[in-house]
C-alpha positions as a LaTeX table, in Angstrom:
\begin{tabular}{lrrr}
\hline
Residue & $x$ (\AA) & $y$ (\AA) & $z$ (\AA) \\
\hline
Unk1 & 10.29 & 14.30 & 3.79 \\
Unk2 & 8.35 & 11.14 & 4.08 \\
Unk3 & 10.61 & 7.68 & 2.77 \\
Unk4 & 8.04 & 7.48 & $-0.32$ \\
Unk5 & 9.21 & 10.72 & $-1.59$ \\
Unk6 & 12.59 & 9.91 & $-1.21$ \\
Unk7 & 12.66 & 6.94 & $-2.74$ \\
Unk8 & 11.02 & 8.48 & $-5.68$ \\
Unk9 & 14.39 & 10.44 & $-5.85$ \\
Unk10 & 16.76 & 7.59 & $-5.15$ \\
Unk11 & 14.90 & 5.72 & $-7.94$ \\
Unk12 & 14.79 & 8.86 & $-10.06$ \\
Unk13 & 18.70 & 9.09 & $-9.87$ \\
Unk14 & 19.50 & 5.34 & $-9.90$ \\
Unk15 & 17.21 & 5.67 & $-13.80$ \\
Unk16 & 19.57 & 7.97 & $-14.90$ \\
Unk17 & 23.02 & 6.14 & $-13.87$ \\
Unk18 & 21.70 & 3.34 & $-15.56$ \\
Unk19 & 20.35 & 5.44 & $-18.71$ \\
Unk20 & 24.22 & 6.09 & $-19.07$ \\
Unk21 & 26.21 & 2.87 & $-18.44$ \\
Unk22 & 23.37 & 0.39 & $-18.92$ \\
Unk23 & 23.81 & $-3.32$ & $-17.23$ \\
Unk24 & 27.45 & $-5.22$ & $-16.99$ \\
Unk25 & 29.46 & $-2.58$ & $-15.35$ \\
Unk26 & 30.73 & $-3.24$ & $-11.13$ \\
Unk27 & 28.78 & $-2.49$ & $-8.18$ \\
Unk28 & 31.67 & 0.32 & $-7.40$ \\
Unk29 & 31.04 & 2.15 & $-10.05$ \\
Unk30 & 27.30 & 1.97 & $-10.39$ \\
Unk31 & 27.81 & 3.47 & $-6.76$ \\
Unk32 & 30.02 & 6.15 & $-7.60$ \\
Unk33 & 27.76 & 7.39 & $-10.09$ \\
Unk34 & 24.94 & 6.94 & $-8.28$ \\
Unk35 & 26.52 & 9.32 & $-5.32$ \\
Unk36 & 27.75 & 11.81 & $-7.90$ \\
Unk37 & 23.67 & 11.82 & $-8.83$ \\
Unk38 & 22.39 & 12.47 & $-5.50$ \\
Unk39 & 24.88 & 15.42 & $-5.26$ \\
Unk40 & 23.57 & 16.81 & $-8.51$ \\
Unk41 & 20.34 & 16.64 & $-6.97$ \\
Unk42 & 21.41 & 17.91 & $-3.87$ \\
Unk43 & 20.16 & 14.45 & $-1.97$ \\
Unk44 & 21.70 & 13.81 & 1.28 \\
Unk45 & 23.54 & 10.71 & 1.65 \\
Unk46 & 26.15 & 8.53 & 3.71 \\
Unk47 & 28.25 & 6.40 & 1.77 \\
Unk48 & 29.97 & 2.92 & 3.16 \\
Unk49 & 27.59 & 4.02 & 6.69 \\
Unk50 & 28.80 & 1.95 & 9.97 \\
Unk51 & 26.02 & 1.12 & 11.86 \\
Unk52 & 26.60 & $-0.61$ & 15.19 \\
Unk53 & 25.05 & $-3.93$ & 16.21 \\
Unk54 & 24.18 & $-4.41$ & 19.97 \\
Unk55 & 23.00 & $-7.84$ & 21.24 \\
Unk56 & 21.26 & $-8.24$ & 24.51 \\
Unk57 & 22.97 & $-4.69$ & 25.67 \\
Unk58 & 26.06 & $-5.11$ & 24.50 \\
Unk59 & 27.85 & $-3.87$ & 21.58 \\
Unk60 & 29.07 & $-6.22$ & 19.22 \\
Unk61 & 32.84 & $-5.77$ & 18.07 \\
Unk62 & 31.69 & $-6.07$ & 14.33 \\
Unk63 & 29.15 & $-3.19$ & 12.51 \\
Unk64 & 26.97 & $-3.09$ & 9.85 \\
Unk65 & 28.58 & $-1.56$ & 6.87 \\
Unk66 & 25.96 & 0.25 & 4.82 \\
Unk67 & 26.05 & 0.80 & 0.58 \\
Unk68 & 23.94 & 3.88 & 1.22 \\
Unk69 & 21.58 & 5.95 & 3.36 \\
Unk70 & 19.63 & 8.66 & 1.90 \\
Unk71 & 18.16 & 11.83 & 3.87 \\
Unk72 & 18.84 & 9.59 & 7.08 \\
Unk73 & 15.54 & 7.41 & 6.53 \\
Unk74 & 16.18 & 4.95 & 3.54 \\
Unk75 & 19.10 & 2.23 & 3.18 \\
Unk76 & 20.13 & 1.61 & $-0.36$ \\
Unk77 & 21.14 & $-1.73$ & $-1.14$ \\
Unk78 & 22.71 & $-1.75$ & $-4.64$ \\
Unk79 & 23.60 & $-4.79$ & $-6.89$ \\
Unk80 & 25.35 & $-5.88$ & $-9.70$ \\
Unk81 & 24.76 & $-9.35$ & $-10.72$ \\
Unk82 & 22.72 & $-11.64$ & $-12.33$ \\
Unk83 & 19.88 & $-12.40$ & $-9.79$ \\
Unk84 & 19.06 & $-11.02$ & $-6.63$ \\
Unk85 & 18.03 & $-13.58$ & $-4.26$ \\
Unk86 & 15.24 & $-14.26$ & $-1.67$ \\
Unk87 & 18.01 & $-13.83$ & 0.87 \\
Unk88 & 19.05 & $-10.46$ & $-0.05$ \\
Unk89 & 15.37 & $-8.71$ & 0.89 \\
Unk90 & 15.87 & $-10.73$ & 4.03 \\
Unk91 & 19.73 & $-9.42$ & 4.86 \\
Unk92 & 17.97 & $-6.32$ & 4.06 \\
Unk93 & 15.03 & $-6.19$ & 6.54 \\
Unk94 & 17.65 & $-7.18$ & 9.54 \\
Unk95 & 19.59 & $-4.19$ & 8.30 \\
Unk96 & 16.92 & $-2.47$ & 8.55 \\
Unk97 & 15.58 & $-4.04$ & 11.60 \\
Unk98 & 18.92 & $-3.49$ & 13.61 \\
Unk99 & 19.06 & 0.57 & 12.54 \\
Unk100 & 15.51 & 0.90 & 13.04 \\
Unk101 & 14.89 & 2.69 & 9.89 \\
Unk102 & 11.92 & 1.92 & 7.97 \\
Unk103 & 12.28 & 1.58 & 3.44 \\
Unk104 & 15.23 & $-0.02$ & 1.72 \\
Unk105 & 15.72 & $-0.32$ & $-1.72$ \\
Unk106 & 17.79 & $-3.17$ & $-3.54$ \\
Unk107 & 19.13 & $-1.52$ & $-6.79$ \\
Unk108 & 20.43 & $-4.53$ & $-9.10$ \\
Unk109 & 21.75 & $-2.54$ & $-12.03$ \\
Unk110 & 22.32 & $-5.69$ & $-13.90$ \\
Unk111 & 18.87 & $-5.24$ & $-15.44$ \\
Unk112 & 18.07 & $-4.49$ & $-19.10$ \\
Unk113 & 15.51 & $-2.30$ & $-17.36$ \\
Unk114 & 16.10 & $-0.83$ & $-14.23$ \\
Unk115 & 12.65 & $-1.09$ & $-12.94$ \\
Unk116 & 12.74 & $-5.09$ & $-13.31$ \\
Unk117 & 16.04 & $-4.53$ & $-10.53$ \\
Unk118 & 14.30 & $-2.47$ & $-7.42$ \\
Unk119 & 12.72 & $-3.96$ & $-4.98$ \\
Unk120 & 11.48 & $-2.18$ & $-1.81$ \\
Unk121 & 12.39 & $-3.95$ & 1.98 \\
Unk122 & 9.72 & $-1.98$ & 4.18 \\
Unk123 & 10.16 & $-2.21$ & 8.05 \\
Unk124 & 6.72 & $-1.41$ & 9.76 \\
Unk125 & 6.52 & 1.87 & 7.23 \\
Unk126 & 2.77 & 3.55 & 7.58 \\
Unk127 & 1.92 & 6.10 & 4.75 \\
Unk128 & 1.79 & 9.72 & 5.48 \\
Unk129 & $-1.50$ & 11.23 & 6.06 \\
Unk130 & $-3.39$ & 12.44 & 2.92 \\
Unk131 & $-3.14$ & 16.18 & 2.26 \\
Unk132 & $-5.66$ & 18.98 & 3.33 \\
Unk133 & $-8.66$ & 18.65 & 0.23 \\
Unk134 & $-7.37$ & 15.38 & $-1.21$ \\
Unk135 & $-8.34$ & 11.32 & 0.04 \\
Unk136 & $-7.14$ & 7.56 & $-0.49$ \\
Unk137 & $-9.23$ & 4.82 & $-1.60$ \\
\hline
\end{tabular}
């Protein structure tokens, strides 16, 4: 499954978490939900994910700790506060940058409407090719 696709899903789910609690609530428990989601859609997922860091060939003492990566492709970023920041796409890409995975998504759940609270990180991501009998423009 192409990282499109599944971000469809993750953004699919994260609608419906916030459909239920709405804005205000912790990051925790937006993430709880959110994982209790993806296993009612039977989405795969790592939770808390350590990712090591390696500088120059060696590996650092200290590893990334992920919120969440979905079908092994797409790092979930999630939020819960008032304004997400310049700097958090950028923590973001070097997260993405140092597991060499491609899409993240920032979820800030402290949005009236979710849609105004994701923002896609993209790492050098290239779009599938078009299906048999169908074309871009």
């Amino acid at each position: 499954m192409h990282e499109n696709e599944i971000s469809e899903k993750i953004i699919g789910a994260a609608i419906e978490v916030h459909k239920y609690f709405g804005p205000g609530l912790v990051e925790q428990v937006y993430e709880e939900a959110l994982c209790h989601e993806f296993s009612l859609r039977n989405i795969r997922f790592e939770r808390q994910k350590f990712v090591p860091i390696y500088y120059k060939g060696v590996k650092l003492g200290v590893p990334l700790r992920l919120d969440l990566i979905v079908e092994e492709k797409v790092i979930v970023d999630l939020k819960a506060k008032e304004e997400v920041i310049r700097l958090d796409g950028a923590k973001l890409l070097s997260y993405l940058r140092l597991s060499g995975l491609k899409l993240g998504l920032i979820i800030n759940f402290h949005e009236l409407v979710l849609k105004d609270g994701i923002s896609r990180v993209v790492n050098g991501l290239q779009l599938p090719p078009p299906e048999p009998g169908s074309f871009r423009l």
